[in-house]
C-alpha angles and dihedrals in degrees: 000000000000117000130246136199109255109270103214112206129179119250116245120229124264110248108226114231122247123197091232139130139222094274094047099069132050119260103238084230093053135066117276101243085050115117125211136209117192096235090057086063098071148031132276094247122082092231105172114145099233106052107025121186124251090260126079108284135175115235104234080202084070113036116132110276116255100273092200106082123223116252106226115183128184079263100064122115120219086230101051111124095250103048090050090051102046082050089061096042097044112023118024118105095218087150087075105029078067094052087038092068104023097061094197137077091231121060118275147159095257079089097017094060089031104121118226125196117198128205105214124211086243085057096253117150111218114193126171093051116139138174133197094204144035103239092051094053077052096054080042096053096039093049101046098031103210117207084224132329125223125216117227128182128299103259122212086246138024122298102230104042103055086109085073106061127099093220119049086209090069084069109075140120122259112181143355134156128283103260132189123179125200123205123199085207090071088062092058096105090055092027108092093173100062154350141201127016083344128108142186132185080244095061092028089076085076083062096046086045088048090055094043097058103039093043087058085044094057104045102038107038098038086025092229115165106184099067119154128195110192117178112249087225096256130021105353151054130224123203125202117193098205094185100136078230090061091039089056094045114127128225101272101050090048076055091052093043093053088042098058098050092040110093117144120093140178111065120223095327083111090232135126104313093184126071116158134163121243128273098044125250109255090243092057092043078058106041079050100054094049090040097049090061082061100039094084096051119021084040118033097027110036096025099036095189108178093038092117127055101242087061106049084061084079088052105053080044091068093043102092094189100104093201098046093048086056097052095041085051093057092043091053096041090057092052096024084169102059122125133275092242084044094056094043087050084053098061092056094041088049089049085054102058092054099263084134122107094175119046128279087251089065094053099040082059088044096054082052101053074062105050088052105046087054093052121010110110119280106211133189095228098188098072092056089053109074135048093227104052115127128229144196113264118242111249096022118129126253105233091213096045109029090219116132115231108252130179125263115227107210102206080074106028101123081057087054113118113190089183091060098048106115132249133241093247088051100057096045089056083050093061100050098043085049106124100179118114130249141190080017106166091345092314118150122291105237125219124245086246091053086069103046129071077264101090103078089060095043096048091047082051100052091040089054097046082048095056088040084054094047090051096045098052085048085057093053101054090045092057094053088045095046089043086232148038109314094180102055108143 
């Protein structure tokens, strides 16, 4: 992968949730003093793409694409209204957002009872909002021109209308995806490229480890098959494990889940992060032997941790041979500067001419406590705890970076460049420099998406909802033929 000079971006602020509704906050189209109800927002026909009504409707999916193009100068902003907007209209996959989370070709409420949580341009956090169709979560969207949205559970009842029932305890959230969310930021204390909000294609390797060991994991330990990496936009990824076994998961075993791939400890204190029990766990035989293959280089080259001589300090501290540590001390005092490989060969050589107290078992498990606290996955395991937790959306834009937030197809992950997915005002110039030709002679009437950089993502997207909706109508018919739930975890 070429490399790339850290790209330092600031971080944007974190929007606080408030528990409104559609009518409680001002629409940024409206006057300030407005006040909007949710049904105002669309028409009376019911006009998704998917299920249309027994009356004439017009497909939203296929509507004409916009023929004034946007003018996008070097000034434009990635959150200015039109450019939002024209991103909704023109962009977005919501066809399959919507058979993403209904998993049925029928309507459900799987998608009815989904909450949605919008990030308004003023800043204003909207929860509790919820669609039973697809075409109406798009007027929504394009109305009120939200800077990103956030999915939340599938609640017993709707959304909207909690505030309406007479218990509180028939308001409760009933299923969601397994979710797992990874932050560069949480690599800042082994990253020597870069920290904060910024990324690099050196640094971005601890997000392509992380993938690859919790994607194994969860296949292969809680044997999960639908399992979905989106990029955050700027330094993350975000999975989502769409098995309707994982969906239907309680609290505690999303505990337990979270519980088994977490593994470093310590916080910031600087001390020994790894402390595992002999013989290995299977799992972490397993991580070792994928993150290995990325220690030399990801680590020691391009990292370079211990290059300096404040930082080798750390490492002499999680070597528990006392002898070793003091000739490896004098060697590295004398060359504080050496490199980072050099320093790892040294302490084998050093092991070989007899500077070990302890046996050479004590310090191979030690070298592998290392190894795994530089590149085994840092989650945020809170966000993988609780049912009604909310997530970024796939495919929304960041609102730093501009960038929109694609899916990450695993088979090529280690060919993944954040830094080359494509912004919002890019696409948009895309579509309207496109020159192919289209509905030629009866052909096929391409989407605005199908002539951007965006198609790749989008078509990995709608081959994986298909094979998710495949599974799921097996599953059905499995469960009226069996008399029960085949798929209880």
């Amino acid at each position: 992968m070429p490399q790339a000079d850290a790209q330092p971006l600031k971080p944007e602020p974190e929007p606080q949730a408030q528990d409104v509704t559609m009518s409680d906050t001002p629409s940024p189209v409206q006057g300030s003093n407005d006040k909007v109800n949710l049904e105002d927002l669309f028409d009376d026909e019911d006009s998704d793409p998917e299920f249309p009504s027994s009356v004439p409707q017009i497909n939203s999916e296929e509507e004409p694409s916009q023929t004034e193009p946007i003018k996008i100068t070097p000034r434009s902003s990635f959150s200015d209204p039109e450019i939002i907007r024209a991103f909704y209209q023109r962009l977005f996959p919501f066809r399959y957002l919507f058979q993403w989370l209904n998993h049925s070709a029928a309507p459900s409420n799987d998608f009815a009872h989904r909450e949605f949580a919008f990030t308004l341009p003023n800043d204003a956090y909207l929860r509790y909002q919820s669609f039973t169709t697809a075409d109406l979560l798009r007027k929504q969207c394009i109305q009120m021109l939200p800077t990103r949205f956030e999915i939340g559970p599938v609640y017993s009842s709707n959304p909207r209308e909690r505030k309406t029932l007479r218990k509180a305890s028939a308001f409760r959230p009933v299923s969601k995806e397994l979710v797992f969310d990874i932050d560069m930021t949480d690599y800042d204390d082994v990253r020597t490229c870069c920290t904060g909000a910024s990324i690099c294609h050196k640094c971005w390797s601890f997000i392509t480890m992380a993938i690859k060991v919790v994607d194994v994991a969860l296949r292969e330990d809680f044997g999960f098959k639908h399992i979905l990496w989106v990029y955050s936009g700027r330094r993350g990824a975000h999975a989502w494990v769409c098995d309707k076994r994982a969906r239907l998961l309680d609290d505690s075993r999303r505990r337990a889940i979270a519980g088994y791939l977490e593994l470093l400890k310590g916080g910031d204190q600087g001390g020994k992060k790894v402390n595992i029990r002999r013989p290995l766990h299977p799992h972490l035989d397993r991580s070792l032997e994928i993150l290995k293959r990325h220690f030399q280089t990801s680590i020691l080259i391009e990292q370079d941790p211990w290059g300096a001589e404040d930082k080798y300090a750390h490492l002499l501290q999680l070597l528990p041979d006392p002898t070793l540590r003091a000739a490896l001390q004098k060697k590295w005092d004398s060359s504080p500067s050496r490199a980072s490989t050099a320093k790892w060969a040294d302490i084998d050589a050093l092991a070989k001419t007899g500077a070990l107290s302890k046996s050479s078992r004590d310090l191979l498990e030690a070298k592998q406590d290392i190894v795994l606290e530089y590149t085994y996955p840092r989650l945020d395991a809170e966000v993988s705890k609780k049912l009604n937790h909310l997530l970024k959306s796939p495919f929304v834009v960041h609102p730093g970076t501009g960038r929109v937030c694609v899916p990450i197809d695993t088979r090529k992950v280690e060919e993944f460049d954040p830094l080359g997915v494509p912004t919002v005002t890019q696409l948009l110039t895309e579509i309207d420099e496109w020159e192919g030709e289209e509905g030629k002679d009866g052909g096929k009437k391409l989407q605005d998406w199908e002539k951007t950089n965006l198609k790749p993502y989008v078509e990995f997207f709608r081959t994986f909802v298909a094979g998710l909706l495949k599974e799921e109508k097996g599953g059905v018919k499995r469960e009226r033929e069996d008399g029960g739930d085949a798929m209880e975890f």
